[in-house]
VODREN-667373 format. One line per 10 residues: their letters; for each residue y, x, z of N, C-alpha, C. Coordinates in pm, 1 decimal. Atoms other than C-alpha are relative to their C-alpha. Layout:
BEGIN
A = Y:X:Z:Y:X:Z:Y:X:Z; ...
END
This chain:
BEGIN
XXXXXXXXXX = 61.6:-91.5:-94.8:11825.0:12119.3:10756.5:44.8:-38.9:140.6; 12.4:18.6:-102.3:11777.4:12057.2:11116.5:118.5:78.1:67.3; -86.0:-118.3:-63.8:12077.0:12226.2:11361.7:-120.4:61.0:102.2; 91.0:4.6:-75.9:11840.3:12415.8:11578.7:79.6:120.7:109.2; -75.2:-137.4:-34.7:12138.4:12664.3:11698.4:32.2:-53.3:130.7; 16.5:19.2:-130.5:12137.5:12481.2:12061.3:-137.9:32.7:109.6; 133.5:5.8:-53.6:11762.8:12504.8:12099.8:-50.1:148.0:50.1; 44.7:-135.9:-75.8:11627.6:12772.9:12334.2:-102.1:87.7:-72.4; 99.9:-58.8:61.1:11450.6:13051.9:12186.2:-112.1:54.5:54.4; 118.7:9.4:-95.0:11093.9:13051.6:12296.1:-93.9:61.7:-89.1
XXXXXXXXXX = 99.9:-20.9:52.9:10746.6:13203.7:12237.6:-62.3:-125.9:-101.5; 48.4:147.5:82.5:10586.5:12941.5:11948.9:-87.4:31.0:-32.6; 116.5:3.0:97.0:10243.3:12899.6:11788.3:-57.9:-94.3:-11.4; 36.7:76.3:75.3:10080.4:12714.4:11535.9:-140.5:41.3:-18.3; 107.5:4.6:82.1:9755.7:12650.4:11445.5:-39.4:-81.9:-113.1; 11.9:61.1:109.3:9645.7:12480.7:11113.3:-159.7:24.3:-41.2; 179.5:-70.6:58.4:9292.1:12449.2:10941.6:5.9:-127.8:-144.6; 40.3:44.9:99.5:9171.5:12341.8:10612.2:-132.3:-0.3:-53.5; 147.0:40.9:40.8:8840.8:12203.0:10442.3:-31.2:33.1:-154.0; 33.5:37.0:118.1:8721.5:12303.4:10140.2:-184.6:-11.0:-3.5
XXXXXXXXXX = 145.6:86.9:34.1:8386.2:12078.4:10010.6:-64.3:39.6:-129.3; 34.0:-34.0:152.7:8171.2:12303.9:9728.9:-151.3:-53.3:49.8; 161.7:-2.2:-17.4:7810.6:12302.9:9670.7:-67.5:78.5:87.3; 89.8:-76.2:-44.5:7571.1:12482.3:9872.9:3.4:117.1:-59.1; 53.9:-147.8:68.7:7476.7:12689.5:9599.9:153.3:100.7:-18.2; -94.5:-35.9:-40.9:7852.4:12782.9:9593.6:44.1:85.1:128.0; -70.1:-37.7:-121.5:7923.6:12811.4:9924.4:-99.4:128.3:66.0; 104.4:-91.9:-12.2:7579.6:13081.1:9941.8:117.0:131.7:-73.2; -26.2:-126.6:50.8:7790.2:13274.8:9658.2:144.6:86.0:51.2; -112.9:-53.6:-64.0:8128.3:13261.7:9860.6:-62.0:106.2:146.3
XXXXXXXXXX = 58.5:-83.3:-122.3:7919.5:13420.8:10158.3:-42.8:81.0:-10.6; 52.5:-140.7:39.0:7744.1:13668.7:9967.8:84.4:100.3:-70.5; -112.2:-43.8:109.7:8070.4:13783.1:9797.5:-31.3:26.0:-121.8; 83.3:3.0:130.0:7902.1:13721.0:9453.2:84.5:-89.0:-74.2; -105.5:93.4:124.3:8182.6:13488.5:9304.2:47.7:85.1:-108.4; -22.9:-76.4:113.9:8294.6:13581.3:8979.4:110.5:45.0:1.9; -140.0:-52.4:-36.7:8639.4:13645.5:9113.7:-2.1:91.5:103.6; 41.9:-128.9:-134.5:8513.0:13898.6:9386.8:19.7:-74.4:113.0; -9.6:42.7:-110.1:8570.6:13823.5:9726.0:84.0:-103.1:97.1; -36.5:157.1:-5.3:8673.6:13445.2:9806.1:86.9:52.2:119.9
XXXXXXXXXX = -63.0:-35.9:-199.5:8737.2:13532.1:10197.3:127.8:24.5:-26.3; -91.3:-92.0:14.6:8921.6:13812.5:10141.2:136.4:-3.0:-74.8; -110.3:44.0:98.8:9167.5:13712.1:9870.7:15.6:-116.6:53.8; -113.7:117.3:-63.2:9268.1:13371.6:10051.2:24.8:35.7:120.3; -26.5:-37.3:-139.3:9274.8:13521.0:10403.4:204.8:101.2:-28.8; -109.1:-62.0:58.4:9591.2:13752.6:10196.7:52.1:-104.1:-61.1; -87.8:105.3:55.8:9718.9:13462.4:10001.0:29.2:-122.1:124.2; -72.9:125.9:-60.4:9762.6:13232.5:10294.1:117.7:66.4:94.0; -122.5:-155.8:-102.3:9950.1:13575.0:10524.0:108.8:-40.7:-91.1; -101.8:3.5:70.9:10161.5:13562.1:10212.9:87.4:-115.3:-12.9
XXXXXXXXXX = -64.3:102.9:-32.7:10232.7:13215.2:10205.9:65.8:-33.0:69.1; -73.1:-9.2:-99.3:10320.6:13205.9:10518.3:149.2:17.0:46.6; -136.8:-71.5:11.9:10593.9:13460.9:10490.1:138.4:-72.5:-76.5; -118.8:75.0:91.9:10767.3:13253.0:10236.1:10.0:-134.8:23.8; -14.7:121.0:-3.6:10691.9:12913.6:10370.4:174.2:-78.6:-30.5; -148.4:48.3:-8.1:11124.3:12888.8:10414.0:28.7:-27.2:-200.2; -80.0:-9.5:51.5:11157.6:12955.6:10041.3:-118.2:-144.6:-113.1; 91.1:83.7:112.4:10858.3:12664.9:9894.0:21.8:-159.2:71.3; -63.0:167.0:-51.7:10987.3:12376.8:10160.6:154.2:4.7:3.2; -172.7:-0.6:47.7:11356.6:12280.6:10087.0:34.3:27.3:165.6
XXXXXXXXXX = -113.8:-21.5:-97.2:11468.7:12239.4:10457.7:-92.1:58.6:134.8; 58.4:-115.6:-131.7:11241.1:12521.0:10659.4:86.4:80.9:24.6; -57.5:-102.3:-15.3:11394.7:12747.9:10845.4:-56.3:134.6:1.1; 28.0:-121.6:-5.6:11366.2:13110.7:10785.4:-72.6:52.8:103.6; 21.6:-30.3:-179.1:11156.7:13224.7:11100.4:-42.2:134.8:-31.2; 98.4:-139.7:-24.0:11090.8:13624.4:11190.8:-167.0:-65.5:57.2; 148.7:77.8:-32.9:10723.2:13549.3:11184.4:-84.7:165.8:90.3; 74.7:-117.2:-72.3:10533.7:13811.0:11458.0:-134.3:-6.1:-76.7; 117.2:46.4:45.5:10188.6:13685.3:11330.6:-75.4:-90.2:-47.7; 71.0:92.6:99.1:9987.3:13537.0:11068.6:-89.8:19.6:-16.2
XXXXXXXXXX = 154.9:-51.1:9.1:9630.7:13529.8:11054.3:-83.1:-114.4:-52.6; 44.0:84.0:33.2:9387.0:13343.3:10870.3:-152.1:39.9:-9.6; 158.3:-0.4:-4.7:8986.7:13312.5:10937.3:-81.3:-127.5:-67.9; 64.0:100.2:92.0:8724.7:13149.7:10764.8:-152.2:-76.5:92.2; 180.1:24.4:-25.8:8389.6:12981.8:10864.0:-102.1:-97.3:-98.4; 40.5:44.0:75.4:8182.5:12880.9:10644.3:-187.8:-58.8:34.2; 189.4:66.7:-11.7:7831.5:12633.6:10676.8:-37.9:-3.3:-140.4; 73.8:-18.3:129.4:7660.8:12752.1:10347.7:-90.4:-138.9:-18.1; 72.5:124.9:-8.8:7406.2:12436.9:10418.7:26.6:-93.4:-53.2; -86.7:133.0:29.6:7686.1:12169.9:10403.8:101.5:54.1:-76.7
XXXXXXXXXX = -124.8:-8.2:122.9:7916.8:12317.6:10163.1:109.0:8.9:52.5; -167.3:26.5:-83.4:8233.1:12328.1:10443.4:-1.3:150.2:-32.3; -113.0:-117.5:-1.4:8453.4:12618.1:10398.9:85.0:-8.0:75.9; -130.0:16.1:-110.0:8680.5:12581.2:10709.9:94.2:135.7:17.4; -60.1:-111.2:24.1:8969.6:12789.4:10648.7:137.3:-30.2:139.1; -43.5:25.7:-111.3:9165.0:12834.1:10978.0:136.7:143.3:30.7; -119.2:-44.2:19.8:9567.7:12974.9:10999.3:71.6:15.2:122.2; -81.7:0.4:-57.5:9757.8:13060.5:11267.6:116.2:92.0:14.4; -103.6:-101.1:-8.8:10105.1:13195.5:11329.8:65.1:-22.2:137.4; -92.5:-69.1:-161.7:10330.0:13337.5:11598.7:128.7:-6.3:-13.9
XXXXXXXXXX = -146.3:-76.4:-16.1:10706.3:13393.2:11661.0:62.3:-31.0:135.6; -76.1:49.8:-94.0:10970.7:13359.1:11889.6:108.1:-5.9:-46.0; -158.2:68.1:87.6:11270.0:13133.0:11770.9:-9.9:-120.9:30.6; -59.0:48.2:-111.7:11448.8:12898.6:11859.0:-38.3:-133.1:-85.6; 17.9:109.6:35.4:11259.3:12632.0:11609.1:-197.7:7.5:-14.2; 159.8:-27.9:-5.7:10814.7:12561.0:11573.6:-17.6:81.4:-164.4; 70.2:-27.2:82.4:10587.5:12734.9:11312.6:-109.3:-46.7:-78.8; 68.1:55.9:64.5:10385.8:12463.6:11201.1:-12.2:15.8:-120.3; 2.3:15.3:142.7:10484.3:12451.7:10857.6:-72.3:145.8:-27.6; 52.2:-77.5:33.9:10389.8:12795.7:10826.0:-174.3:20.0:9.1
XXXXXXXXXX = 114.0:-17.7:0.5:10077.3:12780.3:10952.1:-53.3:-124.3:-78.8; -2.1:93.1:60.7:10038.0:12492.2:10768.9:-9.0:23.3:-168.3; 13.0:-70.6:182.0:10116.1:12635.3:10413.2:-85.0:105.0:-14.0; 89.3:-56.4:-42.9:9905.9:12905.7:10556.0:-133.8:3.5:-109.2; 99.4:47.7:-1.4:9624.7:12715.8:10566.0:-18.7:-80.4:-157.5; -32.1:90.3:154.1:9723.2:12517.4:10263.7:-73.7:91.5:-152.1; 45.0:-77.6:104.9:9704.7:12806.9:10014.0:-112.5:72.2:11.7; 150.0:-67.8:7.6:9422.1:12973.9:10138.8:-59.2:-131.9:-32.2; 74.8:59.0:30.3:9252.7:12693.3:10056.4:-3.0:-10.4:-161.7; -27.7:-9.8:158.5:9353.1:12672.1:9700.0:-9.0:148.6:-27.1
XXXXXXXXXX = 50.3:-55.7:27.9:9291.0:12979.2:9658.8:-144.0:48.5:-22.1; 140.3:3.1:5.1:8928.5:12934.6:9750.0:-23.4:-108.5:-126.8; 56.8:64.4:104.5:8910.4:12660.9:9502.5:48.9:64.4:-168.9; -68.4:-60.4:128.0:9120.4:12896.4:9216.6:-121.3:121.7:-2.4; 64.5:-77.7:38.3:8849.0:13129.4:9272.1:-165.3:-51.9:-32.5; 132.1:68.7:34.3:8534.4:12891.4:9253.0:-15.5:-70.8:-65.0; 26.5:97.2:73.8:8650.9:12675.0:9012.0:-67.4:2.5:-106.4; 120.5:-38.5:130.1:8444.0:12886.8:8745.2:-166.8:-29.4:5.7; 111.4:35.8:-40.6:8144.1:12804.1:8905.3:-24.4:-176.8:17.5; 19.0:206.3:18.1:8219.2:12443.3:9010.1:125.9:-46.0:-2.3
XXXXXXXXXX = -108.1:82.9:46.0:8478.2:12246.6:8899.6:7.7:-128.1:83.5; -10.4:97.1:-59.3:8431.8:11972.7:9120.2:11.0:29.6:159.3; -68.5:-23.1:-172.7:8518.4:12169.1:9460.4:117.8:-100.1:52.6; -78.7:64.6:-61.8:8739.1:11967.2:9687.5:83.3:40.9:117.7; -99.4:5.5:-60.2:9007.1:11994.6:9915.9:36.5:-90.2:69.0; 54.2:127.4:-82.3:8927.2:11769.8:10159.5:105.5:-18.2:151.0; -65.4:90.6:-178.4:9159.6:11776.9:10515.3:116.5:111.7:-36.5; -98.1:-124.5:-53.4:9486.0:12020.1:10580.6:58.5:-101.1:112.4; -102.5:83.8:-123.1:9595.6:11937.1:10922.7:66.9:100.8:97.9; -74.0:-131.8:-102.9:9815.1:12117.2:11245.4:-130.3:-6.9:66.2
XXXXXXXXXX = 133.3:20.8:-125.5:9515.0:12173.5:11503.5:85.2:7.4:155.8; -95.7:-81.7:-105.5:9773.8:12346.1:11781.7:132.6:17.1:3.9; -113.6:-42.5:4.2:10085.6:12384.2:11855.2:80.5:-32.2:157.5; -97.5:-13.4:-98.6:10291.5:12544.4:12165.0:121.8:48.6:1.8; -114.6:-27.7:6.4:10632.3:12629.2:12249.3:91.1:-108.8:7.4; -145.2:103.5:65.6:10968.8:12485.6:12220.9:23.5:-129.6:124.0; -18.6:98.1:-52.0:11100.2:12143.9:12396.7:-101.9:-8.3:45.6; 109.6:109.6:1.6:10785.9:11931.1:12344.1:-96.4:101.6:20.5; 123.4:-151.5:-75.0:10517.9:12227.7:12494.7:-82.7:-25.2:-53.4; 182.3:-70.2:16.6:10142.3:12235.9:12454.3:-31.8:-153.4:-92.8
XXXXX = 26.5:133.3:69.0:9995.1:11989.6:12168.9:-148.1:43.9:-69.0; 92.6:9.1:77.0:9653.9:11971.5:12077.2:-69.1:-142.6:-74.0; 43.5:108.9:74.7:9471.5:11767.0:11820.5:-105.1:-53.9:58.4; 144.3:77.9:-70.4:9161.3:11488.6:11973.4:-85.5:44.2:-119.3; 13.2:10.0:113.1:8930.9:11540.1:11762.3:-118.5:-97.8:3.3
END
């Protein structure tokens, strides 16, 4: 684990996003909340909050962070089959929140595919990346895209 007990404690946030790749006809029934598991959104938007919270205890050398805010939104192009599942968190401490928003983003995504895999089995899980991240030393970082 990192010493981070010199490092100034600062406002921090993370952003994170993830891809999941179903069918059309899928990605119609995640939008109409018609999956056979009820409401796709809704149940990974809560499983990635949760994740979050515990990111310290599923990566060996995270640090514990009071997390102010965790939030996770979805957007979805029914057309092209994207599910863009999009994570961010908050705190102020004296190390970043990537990982969290990061595992975030991570499990909501698997959760979208734990709830569609009855329908299609060949959903994918296609990108998890940081998008954002301010605070700390190294300040303002966005991704090119």
């Amino acid at each position: 684990m990192v010493d981070v007990s010199d490092k100034d404690v600062t406002a921090r946030r993370a952003v994170a996003r993830a891809l999941v790749r179903v069918s059309a006809q899928t990605a119609r029934l995640v939008v109409a909340g018609d999956a056979p598991k009820g409401d796709v959104i809704g149940v990974a938007r809560v499983a990635g909050i949760q994740a979050a919270k515990r990111t310290h205890e599923l990566i060996p050398l995270c640090h514990q962070l009071p997390l102010a805010f965790v939030g996770v939104s979805a957007r979805i192009d029914a057309d092209a089959g994207v599910i863009e599942l999009t994570a961010e968190a908050r705190t102020t401490a004296q190390t970043g929140v990537e990982m969290e928003a990061l595992t975030a983003a991570s499990v909501a995504a698997l959760t979208v595919y734990d709830m569609v895999k009855g329908v299609e089995r060949g959903a994918m899980i296609e990108r998890v990346e940081l998008v954002e991240k301010s605070g700390g030393r190294s300040g303002h970082w966005v991704r090119d895209e």
